[in-house]
C-alpha positions as CSV (number, residue, x, y, z in Angstrom):
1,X,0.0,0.0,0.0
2,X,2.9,2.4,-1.1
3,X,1.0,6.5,-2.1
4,X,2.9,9.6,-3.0
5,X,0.3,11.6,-1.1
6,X,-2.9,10.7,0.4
7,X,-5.7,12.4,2.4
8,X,-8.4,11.4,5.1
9,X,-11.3,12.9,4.8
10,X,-12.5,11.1,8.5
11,X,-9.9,13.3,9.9
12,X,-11.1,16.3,8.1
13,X,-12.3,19.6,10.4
14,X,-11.2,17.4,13.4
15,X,-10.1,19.5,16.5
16,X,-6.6,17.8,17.2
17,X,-5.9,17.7,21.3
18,X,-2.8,15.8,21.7
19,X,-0.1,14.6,18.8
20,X,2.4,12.2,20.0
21,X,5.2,9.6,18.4
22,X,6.3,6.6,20.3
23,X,9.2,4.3,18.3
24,X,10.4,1.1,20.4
25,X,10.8,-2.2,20.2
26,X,7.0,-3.1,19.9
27,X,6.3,-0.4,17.5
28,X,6.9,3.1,15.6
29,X,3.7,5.0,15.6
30,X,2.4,8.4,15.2
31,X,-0.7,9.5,16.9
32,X,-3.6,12.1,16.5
33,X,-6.1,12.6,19.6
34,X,-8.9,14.8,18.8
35,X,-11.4,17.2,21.2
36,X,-14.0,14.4,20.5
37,X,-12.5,11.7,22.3
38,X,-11.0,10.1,19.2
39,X,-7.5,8.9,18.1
40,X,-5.9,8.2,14.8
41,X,-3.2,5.9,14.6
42,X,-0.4,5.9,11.9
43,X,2.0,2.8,11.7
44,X,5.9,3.2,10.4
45,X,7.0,0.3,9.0
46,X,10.6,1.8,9.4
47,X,11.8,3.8,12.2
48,X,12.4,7.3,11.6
49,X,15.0,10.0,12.8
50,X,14.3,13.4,12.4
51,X,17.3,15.1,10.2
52,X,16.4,18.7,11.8
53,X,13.9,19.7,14.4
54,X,10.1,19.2,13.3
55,X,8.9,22.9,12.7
56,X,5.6,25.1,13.0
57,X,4.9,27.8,10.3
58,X,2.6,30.7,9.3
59,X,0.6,30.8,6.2
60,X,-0.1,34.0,4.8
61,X,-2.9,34.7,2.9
62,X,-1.0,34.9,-0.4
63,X,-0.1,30.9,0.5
64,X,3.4,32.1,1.7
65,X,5.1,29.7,4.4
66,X,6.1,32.4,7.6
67,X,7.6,32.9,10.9
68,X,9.2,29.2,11.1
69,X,10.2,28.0,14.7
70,X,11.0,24.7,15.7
71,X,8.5,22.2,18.1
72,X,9.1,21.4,21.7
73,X,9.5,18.0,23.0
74,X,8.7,16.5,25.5
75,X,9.0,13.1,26.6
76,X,6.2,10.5,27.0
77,X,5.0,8.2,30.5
78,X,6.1,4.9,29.8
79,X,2.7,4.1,30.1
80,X,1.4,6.5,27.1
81,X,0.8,4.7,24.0
């Protein structure tokens, strides 16, 4: 099931809450939880490193990408999955 780009419309106009990513032995996820007590679930088939800092932009209203920053971390419970 390899796509160059997909979409899901399920998640579209969703309130995301929470995003997390857990990679370990049992598996390499990413998570979306969203204000209605829902959670999306991505699984990697490979583990992934992160060649810079994940980011946060602007968009302008002409479509322009602004006022980049890098995303804080912070670590998981070991309980949180």
């Amino acid at each position: 099931m390899r796509h160059k780009g997909v979409e899901y419309p399920e998640l579209k106009a969703k309130t995301v809450r929470r995003v997390w990513f857990k990679d370990d032995d049992e598996f390499t996820a990413l998570f979306l939880e969203f204000e209605d007590n829902t959670r999306a679930r991505f699984d990697l088939r490979a583990a992934v490193t992160f060649e810079r800092a994940p980011e946060m932009c602007s968009i302008a209203p002409n479509g322009d990408l602004t006022d980049w920053s890098d995303l804080r971390i912070q670590s998981l419970a070991p309980h949180e999955s």
